[in-house]
C-alpha positions as CSV (number, residue, x, y, z in Angstrom):
1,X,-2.3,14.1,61.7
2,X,-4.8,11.7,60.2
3,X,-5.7,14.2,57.4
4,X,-1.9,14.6,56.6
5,X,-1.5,10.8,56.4
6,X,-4.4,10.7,53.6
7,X,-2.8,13.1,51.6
8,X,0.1,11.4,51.7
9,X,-1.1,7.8,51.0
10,X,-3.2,9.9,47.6
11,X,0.2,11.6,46.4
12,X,1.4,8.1,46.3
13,X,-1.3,6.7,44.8
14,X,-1.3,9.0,41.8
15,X,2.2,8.9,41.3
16,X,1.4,5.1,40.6
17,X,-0.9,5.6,38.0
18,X,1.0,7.2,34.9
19,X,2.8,3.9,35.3
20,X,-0.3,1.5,35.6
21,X,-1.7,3.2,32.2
22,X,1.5,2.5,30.4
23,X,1.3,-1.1,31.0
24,X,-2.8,-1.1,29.7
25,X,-1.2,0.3,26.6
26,X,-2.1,-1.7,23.4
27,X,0.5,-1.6,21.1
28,X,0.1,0.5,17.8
29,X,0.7,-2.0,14.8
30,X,3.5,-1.8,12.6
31,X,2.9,-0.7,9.3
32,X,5.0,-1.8,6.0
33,X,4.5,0.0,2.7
34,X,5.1,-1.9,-0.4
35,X,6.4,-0.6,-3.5
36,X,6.0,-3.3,-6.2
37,X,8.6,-2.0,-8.7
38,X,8.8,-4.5,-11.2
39,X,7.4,-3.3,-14.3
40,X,8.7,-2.8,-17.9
41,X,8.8,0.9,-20.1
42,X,6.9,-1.0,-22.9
43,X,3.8,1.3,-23.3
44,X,6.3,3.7,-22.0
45,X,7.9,3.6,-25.6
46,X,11.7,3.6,-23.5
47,X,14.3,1.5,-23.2
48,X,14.5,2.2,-19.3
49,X,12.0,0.8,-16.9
50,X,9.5,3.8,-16.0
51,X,10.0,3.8,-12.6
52,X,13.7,4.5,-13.1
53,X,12.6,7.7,-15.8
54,X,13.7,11.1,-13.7
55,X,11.0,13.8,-13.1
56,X,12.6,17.1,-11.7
57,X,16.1,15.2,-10.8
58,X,14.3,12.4,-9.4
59,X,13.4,8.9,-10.4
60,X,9.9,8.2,-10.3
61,X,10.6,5.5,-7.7
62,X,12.2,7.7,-5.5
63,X,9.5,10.2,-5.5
64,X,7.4,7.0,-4.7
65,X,9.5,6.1,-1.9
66,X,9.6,9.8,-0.4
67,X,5.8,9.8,-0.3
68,X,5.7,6.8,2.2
69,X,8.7,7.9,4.1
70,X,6.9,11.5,4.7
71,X,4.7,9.3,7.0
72,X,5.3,9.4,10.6
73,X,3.1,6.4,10.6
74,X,4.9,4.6,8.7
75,X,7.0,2.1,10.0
76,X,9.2,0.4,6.9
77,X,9.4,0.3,3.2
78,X,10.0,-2.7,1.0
79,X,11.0,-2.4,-2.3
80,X,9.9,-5.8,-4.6
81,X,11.5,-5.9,-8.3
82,X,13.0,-7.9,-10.7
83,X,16.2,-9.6,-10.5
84,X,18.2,-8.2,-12.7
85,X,17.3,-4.6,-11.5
86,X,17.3,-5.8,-7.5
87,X,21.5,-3.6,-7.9
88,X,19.5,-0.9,-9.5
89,X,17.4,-0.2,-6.9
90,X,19.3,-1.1,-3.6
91,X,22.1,1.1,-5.2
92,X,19.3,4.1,-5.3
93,X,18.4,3.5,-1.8
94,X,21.9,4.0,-0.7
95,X,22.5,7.0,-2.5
96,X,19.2,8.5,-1.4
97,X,19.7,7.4,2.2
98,X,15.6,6.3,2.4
99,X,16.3,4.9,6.0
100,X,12.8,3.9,6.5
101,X,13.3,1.0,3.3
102,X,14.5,-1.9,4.9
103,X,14.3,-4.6,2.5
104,X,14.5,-4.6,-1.3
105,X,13.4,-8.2,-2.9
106,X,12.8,-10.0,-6.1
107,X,8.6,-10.9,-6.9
108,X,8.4,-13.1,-9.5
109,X,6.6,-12.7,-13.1
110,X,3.4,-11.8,-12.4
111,X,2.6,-9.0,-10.3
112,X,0.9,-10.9,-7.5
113,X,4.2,-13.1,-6.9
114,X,5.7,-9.7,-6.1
115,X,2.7,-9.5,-3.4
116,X,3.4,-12.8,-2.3
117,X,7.2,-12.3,-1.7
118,X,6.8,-8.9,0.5
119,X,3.8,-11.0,2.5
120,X,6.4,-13.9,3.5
121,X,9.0,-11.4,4.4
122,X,6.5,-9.6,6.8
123,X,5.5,-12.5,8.4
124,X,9.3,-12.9,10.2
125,X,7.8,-9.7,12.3
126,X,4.5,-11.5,13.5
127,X,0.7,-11.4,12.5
128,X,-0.1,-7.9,14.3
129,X,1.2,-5.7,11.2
130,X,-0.7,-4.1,8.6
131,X,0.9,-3.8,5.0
132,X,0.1,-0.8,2.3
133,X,1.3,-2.7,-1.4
134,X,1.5,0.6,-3.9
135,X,2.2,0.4,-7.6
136,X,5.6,2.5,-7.4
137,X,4.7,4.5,-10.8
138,X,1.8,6.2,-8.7
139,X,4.7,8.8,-7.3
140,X,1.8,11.2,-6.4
141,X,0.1,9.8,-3.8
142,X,-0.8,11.8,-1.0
143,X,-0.4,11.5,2.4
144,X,-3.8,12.0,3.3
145,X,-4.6,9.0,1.0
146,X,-1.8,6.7,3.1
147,X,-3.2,7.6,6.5
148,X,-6.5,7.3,5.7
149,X,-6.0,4.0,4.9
150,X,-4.0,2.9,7.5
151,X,-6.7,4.4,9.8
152,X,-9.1,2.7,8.0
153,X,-7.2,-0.9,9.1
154,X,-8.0,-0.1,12.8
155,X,-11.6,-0.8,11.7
156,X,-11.5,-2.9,8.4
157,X,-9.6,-5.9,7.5
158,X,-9.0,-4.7,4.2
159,X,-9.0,-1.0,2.5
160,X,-9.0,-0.1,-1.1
161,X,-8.5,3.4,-2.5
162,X,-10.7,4.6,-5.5
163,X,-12.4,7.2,-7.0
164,X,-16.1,7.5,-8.5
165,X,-15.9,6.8,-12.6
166,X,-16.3,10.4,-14.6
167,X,-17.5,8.3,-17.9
168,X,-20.4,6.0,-18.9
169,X,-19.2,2.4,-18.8
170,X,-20.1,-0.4,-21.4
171,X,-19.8,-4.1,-21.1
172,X,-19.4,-5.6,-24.2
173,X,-19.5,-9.2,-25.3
174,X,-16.6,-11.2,-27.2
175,X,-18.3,-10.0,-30.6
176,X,-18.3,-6.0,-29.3
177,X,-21.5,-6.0,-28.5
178,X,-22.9,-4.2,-25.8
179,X,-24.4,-5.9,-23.2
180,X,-25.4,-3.9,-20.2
181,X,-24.3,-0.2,-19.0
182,X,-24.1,-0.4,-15.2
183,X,-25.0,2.2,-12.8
184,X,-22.4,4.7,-13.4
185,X,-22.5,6.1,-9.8
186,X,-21.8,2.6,-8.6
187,X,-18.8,2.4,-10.2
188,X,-15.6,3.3,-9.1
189,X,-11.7,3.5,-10.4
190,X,-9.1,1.4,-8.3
191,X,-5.6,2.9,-7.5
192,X,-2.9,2.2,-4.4
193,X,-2.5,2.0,-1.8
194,X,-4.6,-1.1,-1.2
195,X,-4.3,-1.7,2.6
196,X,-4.2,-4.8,4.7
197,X,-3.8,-6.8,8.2
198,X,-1.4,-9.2,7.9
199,X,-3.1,-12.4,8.7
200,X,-5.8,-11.2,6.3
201,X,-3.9,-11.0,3.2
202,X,-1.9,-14.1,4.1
203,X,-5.2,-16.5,4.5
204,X,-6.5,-15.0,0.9
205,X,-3.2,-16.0,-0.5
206,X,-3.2,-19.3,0.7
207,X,-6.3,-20.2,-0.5
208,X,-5.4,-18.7,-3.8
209,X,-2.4,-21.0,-4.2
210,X,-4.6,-23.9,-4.3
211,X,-6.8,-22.8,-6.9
212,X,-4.8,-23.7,-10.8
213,X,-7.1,-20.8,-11.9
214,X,-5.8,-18.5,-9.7
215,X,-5.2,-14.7,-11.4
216,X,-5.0,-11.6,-10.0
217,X,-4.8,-8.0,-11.0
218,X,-4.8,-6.4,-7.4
219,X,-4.8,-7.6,-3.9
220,X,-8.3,-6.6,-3.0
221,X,-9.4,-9.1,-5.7
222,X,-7.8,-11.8,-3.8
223,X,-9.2,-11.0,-0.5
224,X,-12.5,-9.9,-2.6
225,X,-12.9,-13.7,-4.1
226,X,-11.3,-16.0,-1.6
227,X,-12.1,-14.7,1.4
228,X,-15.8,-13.2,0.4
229,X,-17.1,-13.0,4.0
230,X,-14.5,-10.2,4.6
231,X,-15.8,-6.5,3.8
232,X,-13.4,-4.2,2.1
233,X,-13.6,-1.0,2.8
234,X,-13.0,1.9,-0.3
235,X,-11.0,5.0,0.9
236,X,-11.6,8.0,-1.4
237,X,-8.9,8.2,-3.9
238,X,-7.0,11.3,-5.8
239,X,-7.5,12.2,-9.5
240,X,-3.9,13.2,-9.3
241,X,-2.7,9.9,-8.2
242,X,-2.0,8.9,-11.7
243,X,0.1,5.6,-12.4
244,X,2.6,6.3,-14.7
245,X,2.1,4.9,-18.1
246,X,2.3,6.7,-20.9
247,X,5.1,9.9,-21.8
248,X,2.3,12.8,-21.1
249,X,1.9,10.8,-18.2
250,X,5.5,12.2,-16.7
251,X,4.7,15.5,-18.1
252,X,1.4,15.7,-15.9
253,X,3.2,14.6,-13.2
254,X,6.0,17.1,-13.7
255,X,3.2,19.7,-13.5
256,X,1.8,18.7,-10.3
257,X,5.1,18.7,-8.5
């Protein structure tokens, strides 16, 4: 009798626990990717904005947006552009039916107010996401690079993709006049995604609003110089993620699909 009144009292016990580890659960982060899509065809040579130029029936943007939504750990999509495209690209979205793109917004003129403007719309969700910002004319990212970096985020507070420099670089003075050739091997090319937690990226732009000098080129940079005490981890990059610039530029990208 008492032994059967033990097992009893453990079958309830363990049917108790499955529930108890549920609750302990912490909550996987959200994860946005940004596609800044606001560039001009001007080195392009065309008319029509690159990331609307179709590779294989597809628009580069599109090809863009399919790399992210591929994901399963990605969450949502937000598309930043210009103004007079924002019709252009929300009508795409439709006709593709890219459920995971839940926003598509106007930046501003320089490439970090197109940052900015996907950071404030985050923040409506809370501080405990982490945001990817891609450069939409890099449709050949992989999804190794993407969920490297978000797993990188679970450690770092910032992530950067890039790849080690094939050629000798020079620094050269206003005149053109060599001045020092750094370590090659230290060297590295940047692409996207560059990674972030929320509250991370939000702080360095803050402080960079308050500085009149404030440029930027990437997002890393702004974490890099206005919030120096923050380490920013590199994830290995892709030769093949190119950023579309140039015409051979969609042929090699034609190839590789």
């Amino acid at each position: 009798m008492l032994a059967a009144y033990f097992v009893f009292i453990s079958l309830q016990v363990s049917s108790l626990l499955p529930n108890f580890a549920m609750e302990k659960a912490e909550p996987m982060n959200k994860v946005i990717a940004v596609l800044l899509a606001a560039g001009s065809g001007k080195r392009m040579g065309t008319e029509c904005p690159k990331q609307f130029l179709k590779v294989k029936g597809r628009t580069v943007l599109e090809w863009s947006i399919s790399a992210f939504s591929r994901v399963p750990a990605v969450d949502e999509i937000f598309i930043v552009t210009r103004e007079d495209l924002l019709d252009t690209v929300s009508a795409l979205v439709r006709a593709g039916n890219y459920n995971k793109v839940t926003r598509v917004m106007t930046g501003g003129k320089e490439r970090s107010d197109s940052s900015l403007a996907a950071i404030r719309a985050a923040e409506a969700q809370g501080d405990d996401l982490r945001l990817l910002i891609h450069d939409a004319v890099r449709p050949l990212v992989s999804q190794r690079i993407i969920e490297d970096c978000i797993r990188g985020l679970d450690e770092y507070e910032a992530v950067d993709v890039a790849i080690s420099s094939t050629d000798t670089i020079i620094e050269v003075d206003e005149e053109g006049i060599i001045r020092r050739t750094p370590e090659r091997h230290l060297l590295r090319n940047v692409q996207t995604p560059q990674g972030f937690r929320l509250a991370t990226i939000r702080r360095a732009y803050e402080r960079a609003m308050l500085d009149p000098d404030f440029r930027a080129t990437d997002d890393c940079g702004v974490v890099f110089r206005y919030l120096p005490g923050i380490a920013i981890k590199v994830i290995e990059g892709d030769p093949t993620n190119i950023k579309i610039t140039f015409p051979q530029d969609l042929e090699m990208m034609a190839a590789r699909l």
